[in-house]
DSSP file (Angstrom, degrees, kcal/mol; ACC not computed):
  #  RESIDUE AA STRUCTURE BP1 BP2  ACC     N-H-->O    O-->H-N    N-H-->O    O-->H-N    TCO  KAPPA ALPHA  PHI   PSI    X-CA   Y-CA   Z-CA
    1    1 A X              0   0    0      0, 0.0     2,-0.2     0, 0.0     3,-0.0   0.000 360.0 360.0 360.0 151.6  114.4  127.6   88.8
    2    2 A X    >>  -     0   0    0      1,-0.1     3,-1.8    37,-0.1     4,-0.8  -0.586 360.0-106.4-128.6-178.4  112.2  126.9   92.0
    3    3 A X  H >> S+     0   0    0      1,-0.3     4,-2.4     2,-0.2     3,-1.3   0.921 117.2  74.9 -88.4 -33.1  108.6  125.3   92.3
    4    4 A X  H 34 S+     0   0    0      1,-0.3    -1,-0.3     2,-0.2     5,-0.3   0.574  92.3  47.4 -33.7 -34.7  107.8  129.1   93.0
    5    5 A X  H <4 S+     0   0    0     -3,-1.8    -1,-0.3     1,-0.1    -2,-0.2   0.541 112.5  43.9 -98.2   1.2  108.2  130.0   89.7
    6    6 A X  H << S+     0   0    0     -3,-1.3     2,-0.4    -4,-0.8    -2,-0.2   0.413 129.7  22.4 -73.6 -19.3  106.3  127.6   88.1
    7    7 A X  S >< S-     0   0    0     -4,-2.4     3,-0.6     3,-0.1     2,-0.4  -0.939  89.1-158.0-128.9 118.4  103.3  127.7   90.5
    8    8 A X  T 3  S+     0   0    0     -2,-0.4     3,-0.1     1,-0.2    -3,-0.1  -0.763  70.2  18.9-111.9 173.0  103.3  131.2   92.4
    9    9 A X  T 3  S+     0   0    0     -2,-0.4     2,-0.3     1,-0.4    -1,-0.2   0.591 101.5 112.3  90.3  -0.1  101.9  132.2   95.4
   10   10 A X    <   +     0   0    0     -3,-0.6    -1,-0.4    -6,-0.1     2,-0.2  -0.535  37.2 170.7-131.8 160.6  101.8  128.4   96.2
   11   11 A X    >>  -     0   0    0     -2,-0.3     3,-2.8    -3,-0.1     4,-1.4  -0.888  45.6 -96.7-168.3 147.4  103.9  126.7   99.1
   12   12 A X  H 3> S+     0   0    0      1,-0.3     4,-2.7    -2,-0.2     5,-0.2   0.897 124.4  50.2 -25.6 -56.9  103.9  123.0  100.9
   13   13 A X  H 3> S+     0   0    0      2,-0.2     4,-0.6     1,-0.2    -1,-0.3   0.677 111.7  52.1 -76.8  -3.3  101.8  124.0  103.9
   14   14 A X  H <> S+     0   0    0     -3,-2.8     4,-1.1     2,-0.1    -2,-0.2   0.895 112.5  48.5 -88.3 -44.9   99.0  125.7  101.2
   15   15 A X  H  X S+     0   0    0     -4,-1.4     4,-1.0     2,-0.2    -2,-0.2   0.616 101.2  53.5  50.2-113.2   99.1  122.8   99.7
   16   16 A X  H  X S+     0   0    0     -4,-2.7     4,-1.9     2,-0.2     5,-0.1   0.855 113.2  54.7 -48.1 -55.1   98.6  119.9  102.7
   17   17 A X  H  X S+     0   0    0     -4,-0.6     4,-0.9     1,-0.2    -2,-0.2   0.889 104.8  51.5 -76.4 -35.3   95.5  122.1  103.6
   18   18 A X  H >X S+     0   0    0     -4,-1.1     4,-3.8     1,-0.2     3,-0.8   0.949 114.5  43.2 -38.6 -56.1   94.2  121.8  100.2
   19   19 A X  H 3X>S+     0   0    0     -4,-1.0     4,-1.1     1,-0.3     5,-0.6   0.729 113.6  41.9 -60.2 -30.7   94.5  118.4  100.2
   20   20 A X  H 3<5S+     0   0    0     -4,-1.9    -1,-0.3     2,-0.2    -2,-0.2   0.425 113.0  55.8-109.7   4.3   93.3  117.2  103.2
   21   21 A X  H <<5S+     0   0    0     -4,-0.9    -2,-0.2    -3,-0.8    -3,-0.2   0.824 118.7  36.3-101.9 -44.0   90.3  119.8  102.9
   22   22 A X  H  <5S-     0   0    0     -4,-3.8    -2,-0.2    -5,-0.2    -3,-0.2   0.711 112.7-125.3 -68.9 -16.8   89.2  118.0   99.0
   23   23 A X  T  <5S+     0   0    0     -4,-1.1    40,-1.9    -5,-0.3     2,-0.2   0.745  75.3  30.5  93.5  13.6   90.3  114.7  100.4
   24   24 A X  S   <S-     0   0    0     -5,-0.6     2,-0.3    38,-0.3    40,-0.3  -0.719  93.3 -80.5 174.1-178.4   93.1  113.4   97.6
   25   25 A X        -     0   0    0     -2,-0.2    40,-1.8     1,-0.2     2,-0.1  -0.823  41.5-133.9-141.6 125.6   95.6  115.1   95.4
   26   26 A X        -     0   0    0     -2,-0.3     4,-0.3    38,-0.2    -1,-0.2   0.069  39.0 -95.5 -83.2 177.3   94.6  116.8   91.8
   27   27 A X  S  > S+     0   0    0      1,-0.2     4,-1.5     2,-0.2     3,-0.1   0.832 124.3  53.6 -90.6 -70.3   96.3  116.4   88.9
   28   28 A X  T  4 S+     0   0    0      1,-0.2    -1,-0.2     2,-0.2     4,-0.1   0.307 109.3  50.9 -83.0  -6.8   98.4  120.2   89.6
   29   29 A X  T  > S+     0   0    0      2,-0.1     4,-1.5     3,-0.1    -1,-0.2   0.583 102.8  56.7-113.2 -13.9   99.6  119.0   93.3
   30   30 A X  H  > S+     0   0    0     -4,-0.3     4,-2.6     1,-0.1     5,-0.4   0.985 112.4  39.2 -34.6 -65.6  100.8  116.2   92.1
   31   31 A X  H  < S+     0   0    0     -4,-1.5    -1,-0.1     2,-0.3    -3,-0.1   0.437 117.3  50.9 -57.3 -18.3  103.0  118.3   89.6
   32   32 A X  H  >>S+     0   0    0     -3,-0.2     4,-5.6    -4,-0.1     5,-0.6   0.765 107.0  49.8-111.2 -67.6  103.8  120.7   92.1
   33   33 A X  H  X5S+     0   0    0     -4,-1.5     4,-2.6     1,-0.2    -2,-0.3   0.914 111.0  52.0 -43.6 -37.5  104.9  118.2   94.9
   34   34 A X  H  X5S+     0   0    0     -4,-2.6     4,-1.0    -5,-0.2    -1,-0.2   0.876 115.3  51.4 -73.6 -19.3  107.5  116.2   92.0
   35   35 A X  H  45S+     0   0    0     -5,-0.4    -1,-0.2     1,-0.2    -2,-0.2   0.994 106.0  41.1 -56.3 -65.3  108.6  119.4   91.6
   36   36 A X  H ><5S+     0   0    0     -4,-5.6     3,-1.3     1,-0.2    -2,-0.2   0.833 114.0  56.4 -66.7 -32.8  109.3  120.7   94.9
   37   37 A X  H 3<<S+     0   0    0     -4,-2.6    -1,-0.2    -5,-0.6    -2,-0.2   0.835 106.5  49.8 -72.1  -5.6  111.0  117.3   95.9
   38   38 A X  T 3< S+     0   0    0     -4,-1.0    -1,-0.3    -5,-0.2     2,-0.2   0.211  93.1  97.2 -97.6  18.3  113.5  117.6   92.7
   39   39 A X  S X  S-     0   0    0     -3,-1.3     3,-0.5     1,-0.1   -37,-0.1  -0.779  75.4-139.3 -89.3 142.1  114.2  121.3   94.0
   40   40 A X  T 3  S+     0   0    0     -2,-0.2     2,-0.1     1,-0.2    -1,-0.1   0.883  89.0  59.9 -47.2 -47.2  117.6  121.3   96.2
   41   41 A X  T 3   +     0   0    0      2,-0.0     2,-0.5     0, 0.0    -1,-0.2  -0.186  68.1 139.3 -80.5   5.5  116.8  123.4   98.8
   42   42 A X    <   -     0   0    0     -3,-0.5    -6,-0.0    -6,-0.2     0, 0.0  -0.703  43.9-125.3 -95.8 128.8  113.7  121.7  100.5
   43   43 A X     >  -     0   0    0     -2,-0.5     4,-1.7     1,-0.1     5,-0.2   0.164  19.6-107.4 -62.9-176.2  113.5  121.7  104.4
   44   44 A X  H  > S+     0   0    0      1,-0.2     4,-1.9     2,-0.2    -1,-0.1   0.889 122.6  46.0 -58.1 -46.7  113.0  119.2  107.0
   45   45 A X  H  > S+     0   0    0      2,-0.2     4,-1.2     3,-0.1    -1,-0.2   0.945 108.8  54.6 -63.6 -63.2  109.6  120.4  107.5
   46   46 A X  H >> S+     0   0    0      1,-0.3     3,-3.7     2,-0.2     4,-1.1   0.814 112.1  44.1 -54.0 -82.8  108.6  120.6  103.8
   47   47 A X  H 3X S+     0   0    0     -4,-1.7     4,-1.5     1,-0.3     5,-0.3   0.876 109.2  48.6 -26.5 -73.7  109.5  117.1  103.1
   48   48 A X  H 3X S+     0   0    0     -4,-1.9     4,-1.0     2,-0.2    -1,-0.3   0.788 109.3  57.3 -63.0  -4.5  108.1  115.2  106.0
   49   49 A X  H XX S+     0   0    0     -3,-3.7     3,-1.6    -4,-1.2     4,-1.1   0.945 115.0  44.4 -71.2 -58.7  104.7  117.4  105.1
   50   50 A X  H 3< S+     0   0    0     -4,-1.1     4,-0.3     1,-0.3    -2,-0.2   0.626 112.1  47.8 -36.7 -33.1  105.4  115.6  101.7
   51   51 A X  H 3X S+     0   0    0     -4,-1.5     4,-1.1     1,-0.2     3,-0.5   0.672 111.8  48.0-119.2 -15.8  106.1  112.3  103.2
   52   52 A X  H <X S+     0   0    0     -3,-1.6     4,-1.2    -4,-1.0    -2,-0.2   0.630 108.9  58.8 -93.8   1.8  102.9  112.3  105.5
   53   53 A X  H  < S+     0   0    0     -4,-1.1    -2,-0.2     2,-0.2    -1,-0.2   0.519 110.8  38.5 -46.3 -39.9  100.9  113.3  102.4
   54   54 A X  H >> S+     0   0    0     -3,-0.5     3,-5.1    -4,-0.3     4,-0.8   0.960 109.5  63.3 -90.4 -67.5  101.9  110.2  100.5
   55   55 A X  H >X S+     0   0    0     -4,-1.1     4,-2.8     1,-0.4     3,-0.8   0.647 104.1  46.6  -7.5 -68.4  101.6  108.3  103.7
   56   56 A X  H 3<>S+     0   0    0     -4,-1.2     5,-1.5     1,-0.2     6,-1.2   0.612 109.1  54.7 -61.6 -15.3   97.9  109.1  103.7
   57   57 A X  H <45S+     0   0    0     -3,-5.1    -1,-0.2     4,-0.2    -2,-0.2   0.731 107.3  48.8 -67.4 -35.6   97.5  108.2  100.0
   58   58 A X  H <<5S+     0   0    0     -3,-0.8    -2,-0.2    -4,-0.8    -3,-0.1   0.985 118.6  43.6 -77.8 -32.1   99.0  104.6  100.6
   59   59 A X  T  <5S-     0   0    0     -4,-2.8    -1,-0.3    -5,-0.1    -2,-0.1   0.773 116.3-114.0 -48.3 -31.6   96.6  104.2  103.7
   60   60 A X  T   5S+     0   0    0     -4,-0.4    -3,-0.2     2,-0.3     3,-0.1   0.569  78.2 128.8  90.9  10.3   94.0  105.4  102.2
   61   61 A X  S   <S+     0   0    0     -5,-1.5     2,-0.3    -6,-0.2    -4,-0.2   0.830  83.0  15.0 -49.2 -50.2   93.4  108.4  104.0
   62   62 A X  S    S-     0   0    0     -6,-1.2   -38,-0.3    -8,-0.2    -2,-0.3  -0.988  73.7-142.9-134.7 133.7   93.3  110.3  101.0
   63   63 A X        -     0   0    0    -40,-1.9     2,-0.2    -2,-0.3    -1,-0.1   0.074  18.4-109.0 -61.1-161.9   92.9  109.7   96.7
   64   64 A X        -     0   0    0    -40,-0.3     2,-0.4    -7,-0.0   -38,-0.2  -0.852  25.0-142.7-116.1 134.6   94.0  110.8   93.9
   65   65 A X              0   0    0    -40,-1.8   -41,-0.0    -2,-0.2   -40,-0.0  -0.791 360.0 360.0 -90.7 108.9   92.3  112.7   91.2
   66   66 A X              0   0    0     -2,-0.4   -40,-0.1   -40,-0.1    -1,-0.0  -0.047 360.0 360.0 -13.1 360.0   92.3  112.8   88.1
């Protein structure tokens, strides 16, 4: 099963723009990102959107939510 069928409609780059438009990461992109990094199948791209996502967390770019 793929993060698609637990969230649909939903993808990495929908996502990033979420995030960076509320300013931290909810509770449900949390859940959605552990997801999609335990999937096999995740590009280059997808991942390094993931990894400049956290990136901005540790900086302080961005929260996290509750």
């Amino acid at each position: 099963m793929n993060a698609q069928t637990f969230f649909p409609g939903t993808d990495i780059a929908e996502i990033f723009g979420k995030v960076w438009r509320n300013g931290g990461l909810s509770q449900s992109d949390r859940h959605y990102l552990r997801f999609a990094l335990l999937r096999e199948h995740l590009s280059d791209e997808e991942r390094a959107t993931i990894d400049r996502m956290l990136h901005a967390v540790r900086r302080g770019w961005l929260q996290i939510f509750d």
